[in-house]
C-alpha positions in Angstrom: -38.1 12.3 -26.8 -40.1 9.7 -28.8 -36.7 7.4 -29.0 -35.8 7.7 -25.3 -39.5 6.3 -24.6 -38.7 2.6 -25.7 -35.1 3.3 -23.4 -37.0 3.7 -20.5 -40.1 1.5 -20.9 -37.4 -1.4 -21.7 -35.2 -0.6 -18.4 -38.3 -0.3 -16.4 -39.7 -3.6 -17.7 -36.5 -5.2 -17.3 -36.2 -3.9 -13.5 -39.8 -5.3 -12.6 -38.6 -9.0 -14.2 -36.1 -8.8 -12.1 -37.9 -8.3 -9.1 -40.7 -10.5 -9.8 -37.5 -13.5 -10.3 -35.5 -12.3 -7.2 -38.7 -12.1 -5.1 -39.1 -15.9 -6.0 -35.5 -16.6 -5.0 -35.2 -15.0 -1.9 -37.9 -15.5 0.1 -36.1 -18.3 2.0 -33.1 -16.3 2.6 -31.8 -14.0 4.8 -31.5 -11.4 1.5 -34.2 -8.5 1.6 -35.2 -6.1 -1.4 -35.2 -3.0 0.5 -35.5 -0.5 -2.6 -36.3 -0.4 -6.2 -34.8 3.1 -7.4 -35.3 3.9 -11.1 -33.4 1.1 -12.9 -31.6 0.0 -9.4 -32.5 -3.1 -6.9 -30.4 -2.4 -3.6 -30.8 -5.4 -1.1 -29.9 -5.5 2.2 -27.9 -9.2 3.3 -27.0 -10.7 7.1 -23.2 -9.8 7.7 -20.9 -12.2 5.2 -23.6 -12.9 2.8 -23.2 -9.5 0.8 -21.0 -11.3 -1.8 -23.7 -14.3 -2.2 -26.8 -11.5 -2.5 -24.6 -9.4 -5.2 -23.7 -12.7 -7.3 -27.8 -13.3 -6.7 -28.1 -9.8 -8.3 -26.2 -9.8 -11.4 -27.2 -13.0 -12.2 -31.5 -12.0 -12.2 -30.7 -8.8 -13.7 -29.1 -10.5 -16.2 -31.4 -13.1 -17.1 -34.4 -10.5 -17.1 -32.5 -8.3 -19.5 -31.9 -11.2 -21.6 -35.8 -11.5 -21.7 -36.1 -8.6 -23.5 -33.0 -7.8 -25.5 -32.0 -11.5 -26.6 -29.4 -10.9 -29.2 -27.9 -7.4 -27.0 -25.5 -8.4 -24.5 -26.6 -7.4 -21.3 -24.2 -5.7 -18.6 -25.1 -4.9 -15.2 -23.0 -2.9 -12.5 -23.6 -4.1 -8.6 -21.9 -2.8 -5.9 -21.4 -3.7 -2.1 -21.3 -1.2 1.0 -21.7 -1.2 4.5 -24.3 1.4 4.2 -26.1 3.8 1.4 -24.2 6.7 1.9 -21.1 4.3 0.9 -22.5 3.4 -2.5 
């Protein structure tokens, strides 16, 4: 238990960089944060933009992983669906 604590405070910290950066780049878009669940982001994009908000995606979630694990490489899964229950 005490070595999964620094885990989970590390993905949590990473998720809320995240979405502090992606608020910041999305406000002028069409690209919503609709949930934060656990150590996932899902947004919600107009029709033919899903590719462009996914790109958006990996790229923060990245960069705010990078913030805190600098020398581990830092790999992030996003996916693309009509709706949640296709995730």
């Amino acid at each position: 238990m005490l070595l999964n604590s620094p885990v989970q405070g590390t993905s949590a910290n990473i998720t809320k960089k995240a979405l502090c950066l992606l608020h910041e780049i999305l406000k002028d878009t069409g690209i919503r944060i609709v949930a934060c669940i656990h150590d996932e982001i899902i947004l919600e994009a107009p029709i033919g933009e899903s590719e462009v908000a996914a790109k958006i995606l990996h790229d923060f979630m990245v960069e705010a992983g990078q913030c805190y694990l600098k020398k581990i490489p830092v790999e992030v899964d996003v996916s693309e669906a009509d709706n949640w229950s296709e995730k």
